[in-house]
Short mmCIF file of the C-alpha atoms (twelve columns), coordinates in Angstrom:
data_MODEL
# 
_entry.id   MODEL 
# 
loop_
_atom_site.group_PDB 
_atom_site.id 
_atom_site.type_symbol 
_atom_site.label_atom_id 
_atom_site.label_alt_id 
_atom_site.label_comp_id 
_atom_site.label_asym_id 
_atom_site.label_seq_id 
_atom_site.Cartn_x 
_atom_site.Cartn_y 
_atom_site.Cartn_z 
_atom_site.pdbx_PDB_model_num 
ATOM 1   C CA . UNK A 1   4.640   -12.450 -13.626 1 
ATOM 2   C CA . UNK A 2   5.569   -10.306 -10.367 1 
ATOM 3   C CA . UNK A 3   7.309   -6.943  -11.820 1 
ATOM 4   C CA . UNK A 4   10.565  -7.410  -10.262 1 
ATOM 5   C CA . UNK A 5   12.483  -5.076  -12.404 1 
ATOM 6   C CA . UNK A 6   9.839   -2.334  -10.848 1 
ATOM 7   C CA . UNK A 7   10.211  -3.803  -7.954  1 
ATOM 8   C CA . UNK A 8   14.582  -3.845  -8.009  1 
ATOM 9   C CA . UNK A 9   13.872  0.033   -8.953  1 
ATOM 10  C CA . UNK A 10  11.366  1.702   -6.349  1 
ATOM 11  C CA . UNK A 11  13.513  -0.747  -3.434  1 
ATOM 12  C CA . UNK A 12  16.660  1.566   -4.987  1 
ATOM 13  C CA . UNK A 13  14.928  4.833   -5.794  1 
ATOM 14  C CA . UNK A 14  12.983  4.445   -2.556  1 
ATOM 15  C CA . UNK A 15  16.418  3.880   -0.165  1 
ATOM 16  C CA . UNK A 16  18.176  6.768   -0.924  1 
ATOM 17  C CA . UNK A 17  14.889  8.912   -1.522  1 
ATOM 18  C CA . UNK A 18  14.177  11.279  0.922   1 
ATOM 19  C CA . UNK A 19  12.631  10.191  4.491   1 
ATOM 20  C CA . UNK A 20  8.605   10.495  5.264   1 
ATOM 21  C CA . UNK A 21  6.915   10.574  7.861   1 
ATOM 22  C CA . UNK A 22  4.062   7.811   8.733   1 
ATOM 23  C CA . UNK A 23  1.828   10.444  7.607   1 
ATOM 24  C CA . UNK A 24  3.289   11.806  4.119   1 
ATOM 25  C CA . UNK A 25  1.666   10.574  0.751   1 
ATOM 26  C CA . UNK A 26  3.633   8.169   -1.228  1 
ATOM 27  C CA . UNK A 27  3.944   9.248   -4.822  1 
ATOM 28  C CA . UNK A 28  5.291   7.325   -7.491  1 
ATOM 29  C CA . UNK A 29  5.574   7.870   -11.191 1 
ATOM 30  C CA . UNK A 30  4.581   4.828   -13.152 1 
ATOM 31  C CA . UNK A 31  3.800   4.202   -17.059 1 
ATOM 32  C CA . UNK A 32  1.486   0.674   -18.076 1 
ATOM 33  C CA . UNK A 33  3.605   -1.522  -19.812 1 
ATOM 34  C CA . UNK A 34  3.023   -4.367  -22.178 1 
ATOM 35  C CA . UNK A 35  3.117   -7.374  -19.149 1 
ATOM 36  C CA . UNK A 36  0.464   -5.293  -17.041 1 
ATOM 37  C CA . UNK A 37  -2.008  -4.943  -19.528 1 
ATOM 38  C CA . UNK A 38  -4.772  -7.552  -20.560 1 
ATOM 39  C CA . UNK A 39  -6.853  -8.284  -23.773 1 
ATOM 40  C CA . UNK A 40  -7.924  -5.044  -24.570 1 
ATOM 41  C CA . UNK A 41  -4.978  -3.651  -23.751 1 
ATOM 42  C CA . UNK A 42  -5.510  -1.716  -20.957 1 
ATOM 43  C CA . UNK A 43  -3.611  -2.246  -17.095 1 
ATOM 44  C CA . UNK A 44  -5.684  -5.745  -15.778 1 
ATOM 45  C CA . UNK A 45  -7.803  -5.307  -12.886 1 
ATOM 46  C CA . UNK A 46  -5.262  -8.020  -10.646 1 
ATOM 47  C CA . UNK A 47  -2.041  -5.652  -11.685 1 
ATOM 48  C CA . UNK A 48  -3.775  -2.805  -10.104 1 
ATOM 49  C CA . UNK A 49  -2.904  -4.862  -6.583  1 
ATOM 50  C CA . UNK A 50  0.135   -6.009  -7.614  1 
ATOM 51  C CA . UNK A 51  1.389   -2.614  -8.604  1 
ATOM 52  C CA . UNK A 52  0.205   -1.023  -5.285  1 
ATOM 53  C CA . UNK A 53  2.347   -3.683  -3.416  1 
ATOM 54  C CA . UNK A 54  5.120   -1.050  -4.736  1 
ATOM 55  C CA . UNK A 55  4.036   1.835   -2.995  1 
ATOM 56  C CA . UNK A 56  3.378   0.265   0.646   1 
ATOM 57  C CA . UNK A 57  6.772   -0.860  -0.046  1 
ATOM 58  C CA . UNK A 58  7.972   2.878   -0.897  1 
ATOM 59  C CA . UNK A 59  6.129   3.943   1.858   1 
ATOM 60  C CA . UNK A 60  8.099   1.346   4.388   1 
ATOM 61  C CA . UNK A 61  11.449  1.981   2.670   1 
ATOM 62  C CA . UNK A 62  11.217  5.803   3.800   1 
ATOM 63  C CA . UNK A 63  9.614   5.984   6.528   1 
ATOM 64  C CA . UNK A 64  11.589  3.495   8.262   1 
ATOM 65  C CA . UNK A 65  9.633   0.573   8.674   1 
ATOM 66  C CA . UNK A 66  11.203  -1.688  6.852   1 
ATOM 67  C CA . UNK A 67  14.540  -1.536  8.252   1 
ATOM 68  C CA . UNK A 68  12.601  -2.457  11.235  1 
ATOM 69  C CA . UNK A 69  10.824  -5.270  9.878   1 
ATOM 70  C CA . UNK A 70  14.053  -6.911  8.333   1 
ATOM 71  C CA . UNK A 71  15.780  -6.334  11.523  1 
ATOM 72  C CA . UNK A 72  13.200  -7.885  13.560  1 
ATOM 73  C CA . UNK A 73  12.548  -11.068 10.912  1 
ATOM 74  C CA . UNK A 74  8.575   -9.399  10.838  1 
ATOM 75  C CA . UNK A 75  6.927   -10.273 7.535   1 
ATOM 76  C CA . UNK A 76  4.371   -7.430  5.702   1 
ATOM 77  C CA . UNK A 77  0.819   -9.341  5.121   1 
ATOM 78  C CA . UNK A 78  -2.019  -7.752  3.101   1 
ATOM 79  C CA . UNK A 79  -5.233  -9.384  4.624   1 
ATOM 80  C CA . UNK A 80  -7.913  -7.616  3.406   1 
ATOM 81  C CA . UNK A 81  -8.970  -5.123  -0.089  1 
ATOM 82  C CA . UNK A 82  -11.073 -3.436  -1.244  1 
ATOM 83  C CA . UNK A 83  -10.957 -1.825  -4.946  1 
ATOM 84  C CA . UNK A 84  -12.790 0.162   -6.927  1 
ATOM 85  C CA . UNK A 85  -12.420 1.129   -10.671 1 
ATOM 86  C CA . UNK A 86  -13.323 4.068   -12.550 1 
ATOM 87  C CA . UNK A 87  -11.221 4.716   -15.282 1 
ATOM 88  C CA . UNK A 88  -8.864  2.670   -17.620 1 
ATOM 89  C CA . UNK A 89  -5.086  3.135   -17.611 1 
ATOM 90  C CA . UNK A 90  -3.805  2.034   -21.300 1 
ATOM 91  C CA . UNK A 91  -1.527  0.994   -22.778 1 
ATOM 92  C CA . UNK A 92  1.644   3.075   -22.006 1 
ATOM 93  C CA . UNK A 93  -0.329  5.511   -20.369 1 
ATOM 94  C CA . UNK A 94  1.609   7.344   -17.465 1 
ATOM 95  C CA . UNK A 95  -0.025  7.868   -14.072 1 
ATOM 96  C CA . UNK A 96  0.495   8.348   -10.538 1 
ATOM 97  C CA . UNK A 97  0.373   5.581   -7.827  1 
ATOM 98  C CA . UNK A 98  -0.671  7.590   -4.684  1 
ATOM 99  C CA . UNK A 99  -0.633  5.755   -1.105  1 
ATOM 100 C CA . UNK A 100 -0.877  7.238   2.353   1 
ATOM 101 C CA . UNK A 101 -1.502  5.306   5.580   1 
ATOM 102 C CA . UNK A 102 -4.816  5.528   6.466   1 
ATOM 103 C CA . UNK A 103 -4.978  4.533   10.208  1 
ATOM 104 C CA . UNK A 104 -5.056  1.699   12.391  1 
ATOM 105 C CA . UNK A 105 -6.713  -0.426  15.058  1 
ATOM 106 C CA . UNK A 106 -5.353  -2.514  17.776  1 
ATOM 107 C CA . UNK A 107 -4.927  -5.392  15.217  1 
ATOM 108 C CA . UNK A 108 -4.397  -3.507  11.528  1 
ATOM 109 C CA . UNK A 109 -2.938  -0.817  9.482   1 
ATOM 110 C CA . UNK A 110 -4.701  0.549   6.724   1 
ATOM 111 C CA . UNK A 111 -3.221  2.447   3.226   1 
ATOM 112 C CA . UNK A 112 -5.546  4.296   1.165   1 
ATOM 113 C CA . UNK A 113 -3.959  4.317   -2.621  1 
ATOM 114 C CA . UNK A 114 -4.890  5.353   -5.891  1 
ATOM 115 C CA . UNK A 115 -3.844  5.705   -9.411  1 
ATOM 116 C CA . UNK A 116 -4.207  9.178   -11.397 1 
ATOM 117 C CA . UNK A 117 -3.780  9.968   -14.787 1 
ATOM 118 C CA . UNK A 118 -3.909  13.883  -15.338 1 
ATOM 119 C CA . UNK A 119 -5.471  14.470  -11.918 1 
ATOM 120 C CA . UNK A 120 -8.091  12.341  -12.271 1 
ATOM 121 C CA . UNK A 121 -8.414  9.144   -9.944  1 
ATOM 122 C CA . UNK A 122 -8.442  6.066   -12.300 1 
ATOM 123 C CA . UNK A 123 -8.726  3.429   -9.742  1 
ATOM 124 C CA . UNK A 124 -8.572  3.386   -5.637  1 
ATOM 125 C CA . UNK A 125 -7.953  0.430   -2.953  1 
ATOM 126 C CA . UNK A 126 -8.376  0.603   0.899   1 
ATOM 127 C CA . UNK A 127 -5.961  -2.033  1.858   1 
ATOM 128 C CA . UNK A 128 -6.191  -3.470  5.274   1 
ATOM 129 C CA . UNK A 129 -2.406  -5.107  6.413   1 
ATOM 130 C CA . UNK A 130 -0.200  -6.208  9.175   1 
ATOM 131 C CA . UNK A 131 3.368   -7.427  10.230  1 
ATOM 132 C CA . UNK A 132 3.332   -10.918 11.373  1 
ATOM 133 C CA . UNK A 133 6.051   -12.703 13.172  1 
ATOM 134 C CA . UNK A 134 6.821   -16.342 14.022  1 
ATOM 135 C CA . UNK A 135 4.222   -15.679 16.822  1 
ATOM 136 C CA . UNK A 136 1.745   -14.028 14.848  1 
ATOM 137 C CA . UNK A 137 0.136   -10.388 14.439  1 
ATOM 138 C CA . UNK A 138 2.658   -7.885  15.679  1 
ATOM 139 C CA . UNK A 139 0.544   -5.370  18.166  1 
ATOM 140 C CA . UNK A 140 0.366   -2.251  15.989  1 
ATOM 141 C CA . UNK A 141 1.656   -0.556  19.267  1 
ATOM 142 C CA . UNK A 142 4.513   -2.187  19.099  1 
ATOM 143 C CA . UNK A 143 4.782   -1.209  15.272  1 
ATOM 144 C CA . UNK A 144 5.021   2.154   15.878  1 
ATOM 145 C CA . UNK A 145 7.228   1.772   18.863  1 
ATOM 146 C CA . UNK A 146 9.539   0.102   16.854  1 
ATOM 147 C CA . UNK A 147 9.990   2.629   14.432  1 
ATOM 148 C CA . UNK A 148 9.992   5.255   16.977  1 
ATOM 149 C CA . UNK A 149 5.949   7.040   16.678  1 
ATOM 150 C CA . UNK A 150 4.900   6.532   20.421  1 
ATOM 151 C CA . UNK A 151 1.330   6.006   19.219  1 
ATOM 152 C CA . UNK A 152 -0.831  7.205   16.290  1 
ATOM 153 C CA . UNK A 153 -3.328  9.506   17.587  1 
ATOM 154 C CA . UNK A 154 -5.288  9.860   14.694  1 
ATOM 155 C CA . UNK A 155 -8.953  8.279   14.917  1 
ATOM 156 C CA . UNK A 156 -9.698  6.092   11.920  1 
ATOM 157 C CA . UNK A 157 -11.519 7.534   9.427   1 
ATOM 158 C CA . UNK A 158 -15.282 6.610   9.350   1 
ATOM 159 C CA . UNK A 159 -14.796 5.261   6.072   1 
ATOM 160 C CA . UNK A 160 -12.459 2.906   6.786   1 
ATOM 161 C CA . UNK A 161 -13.785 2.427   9.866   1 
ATOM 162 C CA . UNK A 162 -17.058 1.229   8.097   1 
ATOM 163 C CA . UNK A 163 -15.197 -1.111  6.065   1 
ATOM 164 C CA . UNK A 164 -13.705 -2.849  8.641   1 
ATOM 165 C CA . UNK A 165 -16.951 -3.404  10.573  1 
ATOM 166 C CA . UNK A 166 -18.288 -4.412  7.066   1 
ATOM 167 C CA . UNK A 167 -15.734 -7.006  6.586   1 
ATOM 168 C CA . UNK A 168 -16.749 -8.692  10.111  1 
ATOM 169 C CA . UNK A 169 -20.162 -9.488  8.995   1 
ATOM 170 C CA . UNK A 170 -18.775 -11.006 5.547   1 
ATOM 171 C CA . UNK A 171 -19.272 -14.990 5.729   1 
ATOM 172 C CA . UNK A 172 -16.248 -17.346 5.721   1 
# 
């Protein structure tokens, strides 16, 4: 089940937080619960995503995007992920959900997030997204327009950059 409580709460905390800039980290404070956690009762591999759905979304609430994107009628997509997993998060354990935008292309944006526990990086996802409308991809130009960043000037990190070119060759 979609954690909509969590969900009701970071929309809340997240609006009359303070504002960010496109390139401030998103922290939020998070604790596993009971639904999030799988047989052995640690936080499930699949609630890792769903969980860092809520910190793109902090990240939009405060930096303004997503007054933009409900004023507009865009939609968020996530069309691409990559995660990797390192440590377990159990049972009531508290951590950190960490996401920052990593960069962009002409076509996507990219968030870098991760979960720590006691400064140590439990699991990390390079999440490649975009705003769609009824015509399709919104330019990312026009994204930051939009929300009032002329253009981002940062070059995409090789990293990502390597993933992306990565994903291109992937079949189907």
């Amino acid at each position: 089940m979609y954690p909509y409580f969590r969900l009701i709460k970071t929309v809340l905390r997240s609006s009359f937080g303070e504002k960010m800039a496109i390139s401030d980290e998103s922290v939020l404070e998070m604790r596993v619960m009971p639904g999030d956690v799988d047989f052995y009762p640690e936080c499930n591999n699949g609630r890792h995503l769903t969980l860092m759905d809520l910190g793109r979304i902090d990240l939009a609430i405060r930096t303004g995007l997503m007054k933009t994107v409900m004023k507009k009628g865009w939609g968020l997509m996530v069309a691409g992920a990559s995660v990797r997993y390192r440590y377990r998060l159990r049972l009531f354990d508290k951590y950190k959900l960490r996401t920052q935008f990593a960069g962009s292309d002409d076509r996507w944006m990219y968030f870098h997030q991760w979960t720590e526990r006691d400064g140590t990086v439990c699991s990390s996802a390079l999440i490649r997204g975009a705003l769609t409308s009824r015509s399709g991809l919104v330019p990312v130009k026009e994204v930051f327009a939009a929300i009032g960043i002329p253009a981002w000037d940062k070059e995409l990190p090789e990293w990502v950059r390597a993933w992306a070119e990565a994903e291109q060759l992937r079949p189907g």
